[in-house]
C-alpha positions as CSV (number, residue, x, y, z in Angstrom):
1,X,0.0,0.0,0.0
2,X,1.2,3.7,-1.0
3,X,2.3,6.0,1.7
4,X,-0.4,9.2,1.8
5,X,1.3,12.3,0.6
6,X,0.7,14.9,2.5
7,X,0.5,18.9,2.3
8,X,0.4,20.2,5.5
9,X,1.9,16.9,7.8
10,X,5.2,15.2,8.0
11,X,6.4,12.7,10.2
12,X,6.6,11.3,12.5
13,X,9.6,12.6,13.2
14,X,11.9,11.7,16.0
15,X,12.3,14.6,18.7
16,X,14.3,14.6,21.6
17,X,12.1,16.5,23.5
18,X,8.3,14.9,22.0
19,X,9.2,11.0,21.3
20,X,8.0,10.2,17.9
21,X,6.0,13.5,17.1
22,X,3.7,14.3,13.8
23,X,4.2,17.9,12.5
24,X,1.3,20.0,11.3
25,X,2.9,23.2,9.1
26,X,0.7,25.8,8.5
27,X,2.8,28.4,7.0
28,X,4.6,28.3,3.8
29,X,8.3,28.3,4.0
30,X,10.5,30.6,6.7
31,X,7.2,32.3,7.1
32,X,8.1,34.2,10.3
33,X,8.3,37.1,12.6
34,X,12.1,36.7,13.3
35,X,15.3,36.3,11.5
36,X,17.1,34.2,14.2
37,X,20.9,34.0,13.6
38,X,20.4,30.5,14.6
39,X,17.6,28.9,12.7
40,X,18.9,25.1,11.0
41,X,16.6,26.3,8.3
42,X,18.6,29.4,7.4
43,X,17.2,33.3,6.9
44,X,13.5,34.0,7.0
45,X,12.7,35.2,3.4
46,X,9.4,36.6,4.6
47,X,9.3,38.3,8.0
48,X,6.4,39.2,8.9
49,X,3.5,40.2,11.6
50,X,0.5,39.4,9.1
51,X,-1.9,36.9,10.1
52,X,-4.1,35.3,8.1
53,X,-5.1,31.8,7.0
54,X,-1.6,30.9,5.1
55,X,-3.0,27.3,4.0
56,X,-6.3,26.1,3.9
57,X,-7.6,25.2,7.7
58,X,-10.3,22.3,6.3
59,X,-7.6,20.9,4.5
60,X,-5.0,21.3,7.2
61,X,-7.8,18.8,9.7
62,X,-9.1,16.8,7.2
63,X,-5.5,15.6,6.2
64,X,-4.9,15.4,10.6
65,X,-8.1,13.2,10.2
66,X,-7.0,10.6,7.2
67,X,-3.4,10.5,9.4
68,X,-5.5,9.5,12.3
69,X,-7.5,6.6,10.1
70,X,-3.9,5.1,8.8
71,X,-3.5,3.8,12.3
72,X,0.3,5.6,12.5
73,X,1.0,6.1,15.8
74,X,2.8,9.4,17.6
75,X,3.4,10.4,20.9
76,X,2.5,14.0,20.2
77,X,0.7,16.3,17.5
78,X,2.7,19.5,16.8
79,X,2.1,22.6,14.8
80,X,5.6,23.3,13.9
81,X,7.4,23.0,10.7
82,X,8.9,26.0,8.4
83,X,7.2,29.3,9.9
84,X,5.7,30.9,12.9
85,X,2.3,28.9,13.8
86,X,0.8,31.9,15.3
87,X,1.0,33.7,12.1
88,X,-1.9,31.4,10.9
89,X,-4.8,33.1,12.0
90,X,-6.8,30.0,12.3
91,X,-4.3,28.2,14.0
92,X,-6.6,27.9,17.4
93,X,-9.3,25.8,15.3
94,X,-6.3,23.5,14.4
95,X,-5.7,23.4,18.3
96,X,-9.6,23.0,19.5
97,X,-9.6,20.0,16.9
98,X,-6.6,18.5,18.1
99,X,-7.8,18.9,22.0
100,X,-10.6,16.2,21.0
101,X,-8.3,13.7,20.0
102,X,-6.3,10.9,22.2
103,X,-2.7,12.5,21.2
104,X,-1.9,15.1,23.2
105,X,-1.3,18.4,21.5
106,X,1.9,20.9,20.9
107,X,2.1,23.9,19.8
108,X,5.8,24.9,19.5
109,X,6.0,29.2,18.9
110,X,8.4,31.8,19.2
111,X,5.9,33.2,21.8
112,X,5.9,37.0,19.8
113,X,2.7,37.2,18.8
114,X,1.1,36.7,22.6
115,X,0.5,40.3,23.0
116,X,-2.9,39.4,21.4
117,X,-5.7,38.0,23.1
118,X,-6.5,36.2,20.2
119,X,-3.6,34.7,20.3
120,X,-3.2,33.7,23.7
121,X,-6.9,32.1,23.9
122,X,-6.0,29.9,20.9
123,X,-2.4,29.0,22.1
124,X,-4.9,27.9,25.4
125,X,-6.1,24.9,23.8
126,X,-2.6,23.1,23.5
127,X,-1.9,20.3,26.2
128,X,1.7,21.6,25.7
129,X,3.1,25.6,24.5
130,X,6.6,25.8,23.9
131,X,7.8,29.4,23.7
132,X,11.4,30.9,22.9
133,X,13.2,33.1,25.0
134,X,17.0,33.7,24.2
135,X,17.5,37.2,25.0
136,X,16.9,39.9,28.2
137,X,15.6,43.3,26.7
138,X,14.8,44.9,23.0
139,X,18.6,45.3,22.1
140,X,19.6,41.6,22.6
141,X,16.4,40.6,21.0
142,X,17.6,42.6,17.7
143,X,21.0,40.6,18.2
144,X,20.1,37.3,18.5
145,X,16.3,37.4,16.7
146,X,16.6,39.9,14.1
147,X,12.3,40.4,14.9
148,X,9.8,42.5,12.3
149,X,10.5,45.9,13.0
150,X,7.4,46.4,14.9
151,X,8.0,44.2,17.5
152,X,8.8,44.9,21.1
153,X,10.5,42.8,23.7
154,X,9.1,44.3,26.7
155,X,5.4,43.6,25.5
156,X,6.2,40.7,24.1
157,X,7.0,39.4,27.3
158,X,4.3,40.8,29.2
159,X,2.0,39.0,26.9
160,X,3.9,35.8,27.8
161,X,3.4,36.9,31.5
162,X,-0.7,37.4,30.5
163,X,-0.4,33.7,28.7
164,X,0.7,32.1,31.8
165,X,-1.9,33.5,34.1
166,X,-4.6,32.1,32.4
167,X,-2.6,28.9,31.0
168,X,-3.1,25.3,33.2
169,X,-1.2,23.2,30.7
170,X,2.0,22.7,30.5
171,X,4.5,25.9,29.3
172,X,8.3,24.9,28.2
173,X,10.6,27.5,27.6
174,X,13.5,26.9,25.4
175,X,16.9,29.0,26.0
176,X,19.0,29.0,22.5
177,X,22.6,30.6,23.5
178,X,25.6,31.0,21.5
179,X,28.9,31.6,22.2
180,X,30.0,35.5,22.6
181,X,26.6,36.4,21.9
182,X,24.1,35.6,24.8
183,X,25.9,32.9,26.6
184,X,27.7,34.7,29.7
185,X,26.7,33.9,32.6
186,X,25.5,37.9,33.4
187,X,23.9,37.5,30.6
188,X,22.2,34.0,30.9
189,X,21.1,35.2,34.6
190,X,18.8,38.0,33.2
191,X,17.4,35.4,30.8
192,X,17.3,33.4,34.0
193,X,15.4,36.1,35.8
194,X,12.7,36.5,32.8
195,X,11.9,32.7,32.8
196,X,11.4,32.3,36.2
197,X,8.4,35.3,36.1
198,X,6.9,32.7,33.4
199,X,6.5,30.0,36.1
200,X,7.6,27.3,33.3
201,X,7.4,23.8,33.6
202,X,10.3,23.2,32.0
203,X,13.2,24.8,30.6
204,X,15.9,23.3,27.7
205,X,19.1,24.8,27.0
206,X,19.9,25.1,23.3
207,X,22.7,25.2,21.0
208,X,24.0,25.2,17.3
209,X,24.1,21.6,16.5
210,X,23.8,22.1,12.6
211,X,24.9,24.6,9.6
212,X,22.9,28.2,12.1
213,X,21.6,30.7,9.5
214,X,24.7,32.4,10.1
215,X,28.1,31.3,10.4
216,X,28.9,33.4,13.7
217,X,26.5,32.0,15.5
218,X,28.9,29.6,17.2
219,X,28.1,27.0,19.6
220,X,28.1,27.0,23.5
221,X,30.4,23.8,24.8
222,X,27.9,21.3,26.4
223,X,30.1,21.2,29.7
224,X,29.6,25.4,29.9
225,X,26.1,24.3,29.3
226,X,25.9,22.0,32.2
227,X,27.3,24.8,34.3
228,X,24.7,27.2,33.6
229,X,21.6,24.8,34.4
230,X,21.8,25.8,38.2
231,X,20.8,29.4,37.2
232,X,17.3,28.6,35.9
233,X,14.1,27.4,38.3
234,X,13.0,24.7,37.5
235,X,17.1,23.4,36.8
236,X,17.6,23.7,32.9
237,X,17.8,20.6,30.6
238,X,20.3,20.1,27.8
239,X,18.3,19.3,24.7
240,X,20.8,17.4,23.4
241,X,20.9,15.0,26.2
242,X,17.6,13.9,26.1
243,X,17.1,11.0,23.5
244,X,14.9,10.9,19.7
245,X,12.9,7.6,19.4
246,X,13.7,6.9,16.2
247,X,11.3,4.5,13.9
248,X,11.9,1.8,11.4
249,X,11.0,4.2,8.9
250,X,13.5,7.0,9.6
251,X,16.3,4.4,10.1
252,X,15.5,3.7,6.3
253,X,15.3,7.3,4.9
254,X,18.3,8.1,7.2
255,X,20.4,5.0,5.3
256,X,19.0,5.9,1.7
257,X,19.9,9.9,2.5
258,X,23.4,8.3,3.8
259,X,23.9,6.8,0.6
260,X,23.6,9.4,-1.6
261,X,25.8,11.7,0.5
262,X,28.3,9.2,-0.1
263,X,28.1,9.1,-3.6
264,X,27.9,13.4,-3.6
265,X,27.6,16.2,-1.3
266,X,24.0,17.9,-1.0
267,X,22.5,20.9,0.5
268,X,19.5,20.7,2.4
269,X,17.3,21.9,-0.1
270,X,18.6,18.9,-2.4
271,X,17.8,16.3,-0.2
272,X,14.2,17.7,0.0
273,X,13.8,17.5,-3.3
274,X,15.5,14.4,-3.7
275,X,13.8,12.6,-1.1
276,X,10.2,14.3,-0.9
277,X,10.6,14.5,2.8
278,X,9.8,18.4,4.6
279,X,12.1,20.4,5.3
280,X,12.1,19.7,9.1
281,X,12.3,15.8,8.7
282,X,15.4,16.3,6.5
283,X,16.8,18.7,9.2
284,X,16.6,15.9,12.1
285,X,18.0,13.3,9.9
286,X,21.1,15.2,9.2
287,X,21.1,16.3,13.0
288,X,21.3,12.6,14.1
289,X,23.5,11.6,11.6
290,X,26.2,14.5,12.4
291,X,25.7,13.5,15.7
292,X,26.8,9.9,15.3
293,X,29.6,11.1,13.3
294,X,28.7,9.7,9.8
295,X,28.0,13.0,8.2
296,X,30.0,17.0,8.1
297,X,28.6,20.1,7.1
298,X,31.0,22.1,5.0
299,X,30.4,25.7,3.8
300,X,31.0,26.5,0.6
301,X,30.4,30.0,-0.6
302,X,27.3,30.6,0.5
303,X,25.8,27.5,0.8
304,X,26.0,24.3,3.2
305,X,26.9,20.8,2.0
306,X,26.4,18.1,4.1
307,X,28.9,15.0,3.2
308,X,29.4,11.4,4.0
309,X,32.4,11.3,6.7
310,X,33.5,8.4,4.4
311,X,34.6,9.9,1.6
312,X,37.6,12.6,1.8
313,X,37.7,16.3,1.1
314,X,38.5,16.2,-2.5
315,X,35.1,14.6,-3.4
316,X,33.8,17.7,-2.0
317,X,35.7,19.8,-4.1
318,X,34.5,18.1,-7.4
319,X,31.2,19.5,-6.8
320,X,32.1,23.6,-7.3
321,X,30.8,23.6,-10.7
């Protein structure tokens, strides 16, 4: 029997934070309202603060409902993917349908648009909200974020502040630091500070662990990491401690991706194409295999190549056409 394509899902994909989780993405492409100097997924080529329905909502649940027919299992449903969730200004009714269903739901957001009621009553209806928070005040957010040029750290904040009053599920904060940018301890105790007003349930500490968006944003060493879990309440997590379950069916796309990469270098984009798999699917396959040591990222120019470990330098070099 034919695997369903799908529009708007991918996955399950293995997270290290959500088990084995099924994506919902309801914004085209690096559809966001920040320009973060870290994103795996490179530079937001439309930045925004417009909300509207970016993809068809009816389609967006009635592909969640043929997913829930096939009998595929997850340990989470999560609208995440390639943009900003929020920006989807049906994204609650995603939400409320989800809240009916056995799975428990995720909404993974950069937090920036909870200034809006709107937008904190639909974020409401997730079992699980999963907001950003890697800076201390408007000048670091410009730093590390690059946000639309309307937005304003101090109210986004306060909107996450609102969110929490009212919220009874569970709220995750995840810290993303980099070296020489945000990751001194001065600096990670204002962040520190912030979080703790949010009453989270959990915090993860974050790092580059593939090709950032740009090539400054270096990564924090995990033992530095470890030391700066003590600052948060509740302690921190490392993200990358915690482990992926990985399915039979990623373990085959990982070794069919593996083999290509052997045979020539690709960028992400390539092995989208190549392989029909989302973006974000392709981004935690090359994650897991950099971190078991069977595949490098190598810059060239101005894009990323990811290449089998196996093969030497010079079969890199053949590809500058």
């Amino acid at each position: 029997m034919n695997t369903p394509h799908y529009h708007y899902l991918f996955g399950p994909v293995p997270s290290r934070r959500f088990g084995r989780s099924l994506g919902i993405d309801l914004t085209p492409r690096k559809t966001c309202s920040l320009d973060c100097v870290f994103c795996q997924l490179g530079r937001t080529t439309r930045k925004t603060l417009e909300r509207k329905a970016y993809v068809p909502t009816a389609d967006v649940i009635e592909e969640i409902e043929q997913w829930l027919k096939s009998g595929t299992s997850a340990d989470y449903l999560t609208l995440s993917g390639s943009g900003e969730p929020t920006l989807h200004a049906q994204f609650g009714d995603v939400l409320a349908f989800l809240h009916r269903q056995p799975i428990p739901s995720v909404l993974l957001t950069n937090g920036t648009l909870f200034y809006l009621p709107e937008v904190r009553a639909a974020a409401a209806q997730a079992q699980v909200v999963k907001v950003s928070l890697s800076a201390w005040d408007q000048r670091s957010f410009e730093w590390v974020n690059r946000p639309q040029q309307q937005l304003d750290f101090a109210t986004i904040f306060d909107g996450l502040r609102e969110f929490r009053k009212g919220f009874d599920g569970q709220l995750w904060i995840e810290v993303f630091l980099l070296a020489g940018i945000n990751a001194m301890p001065k600096d990670v105790k204002k962040i520190a500070r912030l979080a703790r007003a949010l009453r989270p349930d959990r915090i993860h500490l974050n790092t580059t662990a593939r090709p950032p968006a740009e090539d400054f944003a270096a990564a924090v060493p995990k033992a530095r990491l470890e030391e700066l879990t003590g600052l948060f309440e509740p302690p921190a997590r490392i993200a990358a401690d915690e482990t992926a379950h990985r399915s039979p069916k990623t373990i085959a796309d990982e070794a069919s991706i593996l083999a290509m990469l052997k045979r020539r270098p690709c960028t992400m984009n390539q092995i989208e194409t190549a392989f029909g798999l989302h973006i974000n699917e392709v981004s935690k396959i090359l994650g897991h295999l950099i971190d078991t040591h069977q595949v490098r990222a190598d810059l060239k120019r101005t894009e990323v190549y990811y290449t089998s470990t196996s093969i030497g330098s010079h079969s890199f070099q053949t590809q500058d056409k």
